[in-house]
N, C-alpha and C positions, 0 to 999 in steps of 0.2 A: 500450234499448241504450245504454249509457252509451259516450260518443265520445272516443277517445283512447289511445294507444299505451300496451302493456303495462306501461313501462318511466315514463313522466312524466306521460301522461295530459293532454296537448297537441296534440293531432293539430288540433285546431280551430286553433290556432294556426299550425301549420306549413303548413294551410291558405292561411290569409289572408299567411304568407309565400311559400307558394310563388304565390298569386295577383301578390303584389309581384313575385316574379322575372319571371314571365309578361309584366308589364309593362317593365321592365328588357329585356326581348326583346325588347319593340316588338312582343308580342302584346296587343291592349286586353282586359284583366281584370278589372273594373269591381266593385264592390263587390256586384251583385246575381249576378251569376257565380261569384263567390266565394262567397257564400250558396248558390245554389245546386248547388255541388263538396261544399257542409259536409253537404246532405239528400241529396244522391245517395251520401254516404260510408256515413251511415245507413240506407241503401237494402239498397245493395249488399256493407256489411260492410268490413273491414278484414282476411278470413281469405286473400285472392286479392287479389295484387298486378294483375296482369291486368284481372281484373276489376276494378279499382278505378283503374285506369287509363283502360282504357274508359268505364267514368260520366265519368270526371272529365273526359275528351276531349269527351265528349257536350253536356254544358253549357258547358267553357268557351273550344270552338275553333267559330268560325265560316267561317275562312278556310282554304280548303285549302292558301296556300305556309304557315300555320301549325303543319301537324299535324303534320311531322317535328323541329320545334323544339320544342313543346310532350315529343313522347316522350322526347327525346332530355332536355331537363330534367326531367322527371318521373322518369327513371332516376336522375339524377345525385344530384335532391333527397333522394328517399326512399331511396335509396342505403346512409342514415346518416344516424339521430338528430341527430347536433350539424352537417349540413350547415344546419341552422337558423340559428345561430350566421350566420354569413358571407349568406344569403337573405333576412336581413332587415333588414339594411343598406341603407340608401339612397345611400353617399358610394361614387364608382364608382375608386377603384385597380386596377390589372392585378393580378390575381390568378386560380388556375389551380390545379383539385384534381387527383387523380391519377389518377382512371381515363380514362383516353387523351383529357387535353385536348386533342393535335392533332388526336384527329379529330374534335372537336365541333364544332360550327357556331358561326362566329362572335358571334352573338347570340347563342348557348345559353353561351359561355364570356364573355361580357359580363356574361349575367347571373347568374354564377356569379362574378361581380369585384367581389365587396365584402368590405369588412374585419371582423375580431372585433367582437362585439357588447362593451360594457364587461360587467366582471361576469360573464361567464361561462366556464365550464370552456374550454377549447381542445382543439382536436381533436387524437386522439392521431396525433401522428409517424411512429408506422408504418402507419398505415392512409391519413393525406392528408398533406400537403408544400403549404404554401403560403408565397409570396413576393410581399411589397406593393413596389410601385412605389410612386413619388410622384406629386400627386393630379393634376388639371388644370393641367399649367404654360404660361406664357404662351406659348412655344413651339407647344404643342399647339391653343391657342387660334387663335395665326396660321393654322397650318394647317388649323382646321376652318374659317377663314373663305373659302380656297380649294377646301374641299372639294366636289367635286360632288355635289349632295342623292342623285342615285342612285348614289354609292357608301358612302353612308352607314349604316353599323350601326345596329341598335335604338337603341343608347344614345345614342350621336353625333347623330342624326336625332329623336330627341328634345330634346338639348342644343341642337344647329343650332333648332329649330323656338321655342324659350324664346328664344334670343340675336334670331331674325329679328322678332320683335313689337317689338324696340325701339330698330327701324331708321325712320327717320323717310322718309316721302314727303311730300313738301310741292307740292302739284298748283299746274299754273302759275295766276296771278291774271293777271287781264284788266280793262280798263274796265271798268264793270259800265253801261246806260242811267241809272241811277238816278245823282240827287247831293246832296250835301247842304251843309248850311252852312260855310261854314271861313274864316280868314281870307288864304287864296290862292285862286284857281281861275279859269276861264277863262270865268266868266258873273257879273255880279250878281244878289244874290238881294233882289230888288225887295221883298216882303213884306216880310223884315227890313230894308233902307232906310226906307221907309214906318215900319217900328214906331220906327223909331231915330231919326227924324224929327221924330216927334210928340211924343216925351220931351225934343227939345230945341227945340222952338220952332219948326220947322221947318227949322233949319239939319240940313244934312247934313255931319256929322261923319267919321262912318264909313260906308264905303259895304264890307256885307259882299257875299262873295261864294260862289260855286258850284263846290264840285268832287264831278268823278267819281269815282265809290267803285270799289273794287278788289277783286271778289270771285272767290273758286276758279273755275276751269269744272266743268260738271255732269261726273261722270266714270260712265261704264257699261264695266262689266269684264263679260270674259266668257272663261270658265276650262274649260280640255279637261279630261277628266275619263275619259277613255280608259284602256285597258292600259298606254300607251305612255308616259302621264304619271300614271300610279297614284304616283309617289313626288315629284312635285312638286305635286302637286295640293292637296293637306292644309298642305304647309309656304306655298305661297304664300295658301292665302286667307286662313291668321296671319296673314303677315304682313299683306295687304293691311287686315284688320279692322283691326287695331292700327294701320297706321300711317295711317290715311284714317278715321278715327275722330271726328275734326275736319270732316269732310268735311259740307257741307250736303243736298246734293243725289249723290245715290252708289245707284247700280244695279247688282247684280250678279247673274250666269247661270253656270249650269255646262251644257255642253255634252257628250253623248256619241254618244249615237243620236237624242236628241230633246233638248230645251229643259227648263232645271231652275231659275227664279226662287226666289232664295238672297238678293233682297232681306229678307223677312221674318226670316231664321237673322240677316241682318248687323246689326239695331237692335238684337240683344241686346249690353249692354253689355260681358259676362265672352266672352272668344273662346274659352275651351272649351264654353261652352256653346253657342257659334256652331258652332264642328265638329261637335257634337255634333246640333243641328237639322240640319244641311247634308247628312251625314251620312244621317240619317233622311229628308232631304229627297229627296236624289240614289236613282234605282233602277235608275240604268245604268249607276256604276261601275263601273269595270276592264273597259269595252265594248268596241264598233266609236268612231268618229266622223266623222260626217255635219255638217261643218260648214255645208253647203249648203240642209239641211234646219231644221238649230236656227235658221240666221239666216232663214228663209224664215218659221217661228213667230214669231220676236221683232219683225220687218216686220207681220204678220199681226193679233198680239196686243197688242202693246207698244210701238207703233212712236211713241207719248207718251211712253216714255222718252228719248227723244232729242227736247233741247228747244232749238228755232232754230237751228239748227247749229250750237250753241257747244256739244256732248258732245265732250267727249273719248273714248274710244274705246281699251279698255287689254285686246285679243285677246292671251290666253295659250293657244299652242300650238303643238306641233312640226311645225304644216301636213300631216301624215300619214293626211289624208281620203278614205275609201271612196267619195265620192261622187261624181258626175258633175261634173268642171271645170265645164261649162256652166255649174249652174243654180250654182255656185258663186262663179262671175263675176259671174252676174242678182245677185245677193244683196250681193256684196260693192261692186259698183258703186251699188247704193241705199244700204247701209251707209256707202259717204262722202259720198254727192250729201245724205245729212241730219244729217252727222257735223262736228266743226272738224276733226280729226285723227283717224287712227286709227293706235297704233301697236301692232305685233307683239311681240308680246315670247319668246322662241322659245329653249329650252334647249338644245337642239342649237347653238347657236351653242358651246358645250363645244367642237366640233372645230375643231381648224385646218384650215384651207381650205372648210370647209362649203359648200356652196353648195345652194339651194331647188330639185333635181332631180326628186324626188316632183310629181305633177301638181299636188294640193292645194297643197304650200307653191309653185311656184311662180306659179301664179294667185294668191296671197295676197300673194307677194312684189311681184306686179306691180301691185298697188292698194293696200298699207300705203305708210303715210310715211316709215316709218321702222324698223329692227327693232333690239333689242336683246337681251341675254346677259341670261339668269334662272338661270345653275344652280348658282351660291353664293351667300354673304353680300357678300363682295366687289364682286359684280355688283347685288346688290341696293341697295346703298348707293352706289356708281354711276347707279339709278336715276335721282332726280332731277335728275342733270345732265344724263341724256341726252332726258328730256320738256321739259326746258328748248331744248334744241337741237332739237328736232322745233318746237316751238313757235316759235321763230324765225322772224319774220316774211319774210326772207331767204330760207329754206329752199326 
């Protein structure tokens, strides 16, 4: 069967664009899903649009808030030969075809928002009506740094998730026991006197000295991974890889109904390939969470990752726990007695007036050092002044 519309003989092609829009929607489309929509097209034919919907749903939706986005593009696509033109586009302008763009779905009219391809035919006038905006202005930019990640469209929420990687966290430094030679510090380094000695006859010249070296604290994060934080979850462990990347000593957990070690996903150097193990790692995404029970695993299993009591301790979650206060208390109270700090970092702080009424957040609330605001760019780059401020030996 030779693959391809009667007309140009590109269906492969309109494929692997309509795979691009898919993404553009902030549904993951991946180049082997694409592959396999191009054998199922083979399968099932091109004579039944129906049917060729259904394969192609089959392979390349895995989520069900996806399916009514994927149909709803799949109509729009195939709709019209030259919606190619515009789906394969990667530069994202407001733009809007004609069959009843209000009532698509935001992401499905995102990913329907890209411009003429160079070089090709335009669509006729009477059949689509399009109008470009102008592209990303700085304007737009302000405002996605205030945006809350869960109100974020496909596009934006991927744009936010590229802009949060290259937010810097700079984890606080402390003495470190170790020290070394320098020409200030608050010991002599007797060896080197002795060496310096003996080069000059024994006269003492220079009398070098000792100081304390200054290194990061071990940092162990640990990331809800619930329903509740299904749309911050992805964008903070970007950021977290990318901006603690630097980091020596760095532990990380994702939590939902049980315990999910995501230190091995974090030593890969590329962060989508880190999503990408984490991902495949995690098998309780969009769950319950039992934060009483993962810490009661990571005491159990892991209770060497927390080294002298100098871990810092960086709990992302909206305290929204199924589990019993009690053992959640038992847990969180060993969690500082072997911790330096632990702090909360909690997205709900979004509201004004919040306050930690849920049983979970406020037994959390009552043993954190300190809680702060995760639910934009904004807040995130705020970060490091406020681990500064918990760290404060005042505090």
């Amino acid at each position: 069967m030779k693959l391809g519309d009667a007309r140009a003989g590109k269906l492969p092609d309109n494929i692997t664009g309509f795979g691009r829009a898919l993404r553009r929607a902030g549904v993951p489309a991946d180049s082997e899903r694409i592959a396999l929509a191009t054998q199922a097209a083979q399968l099932v034919g091109v004579a039944n649009k129906a049917d060729l919907r259904a394969a192609f749903e089959a392979v390349m939706i895995s989520r069900e808030q996806d399916r009514q986005v994927f149909r709803e593009l799949f109509d729009a696509y195939f709709r019209d030969p030259e919606m190619a033109n515009k789906l394969l586009a990667q530069l994202l302008p407001s733009a809007e075809g004609k069959a009843e763009p209000s009532k698509r779905r935001p992401r499905v009219r995102e990913a329907l928002a890209a411009p003429k391809m160079p070089g090709r035919a335009a669509p006729d006038k009477a059949d689509q009506e399009v109008d470009f905006d102008a592209a990303m202005t700085a304007s737009d930019l302000d405002t996605l740094k205030h945006a809350d990640f869960s109100a974020l469209s496909g596009v934006e929420y991927h744009l936010v998730e590229q802009l949060a990687r290259d937010i810097a966290l700079p984890v606080p430094r402390l003495p470190a026991r170790r020290r070394r030679p320098a020409s200030h510090g608050d010991r002599l380094h007797w060896p080197g006197v002795m060496r310096r000695a003996a080069r000059t006859g024994g006269e003492l010249l220079q009398l070098p000295r000792l100081r304390r070296l200054q290194e990061p604290l071990p940092l162990l994060v640990l990331v809800d991974v619930s329903g509740s934080m299904e749309r911050y979850a992805r964008l903070l462990l970007a950021f977290l890889h990318a901006a603690t990347r630097s980091q020596r000593r760095r532990d990380v957990f994702a939590f939902g109904t049980h315990l999910t070690d995501l230190t091995p996903a974090f030593r890969l150097a590329d962060t989508d390939a880190m999503l990408a193990a984490a991902s495949a790692a995690i098998d309780d995404f969009a769950g319950g969470t039992r934060l009483g029970d993962s810490l009661a695993t990571l005491r159990r299993q892991h209770a060497r990752r927390l080294i002298g009591r100098r871990t810092l301790v960086l709990l992302i979650t909206d305290g929204l726990d199924t589990g019993e206060p009690e053992d959640l208390a038992s847990e969180l109270q060993w969690l500082v007695r072997h911790s330096r700090k632990l702090l909360w970092l909690n997205p709900l702080l979004r509201f004004d007036g919040y306050a930690p009424a849920a049983r979970g957040a406020a037994v959390l609330h009552r043993y954190a050092h300190g809680m702060l605001a995760v639910h934009n760019l904004s807040k995130l780059k705020d970060l490091a002044a406020g681990l500064a401020a918990v760290m404060n030996p005042q505090d």
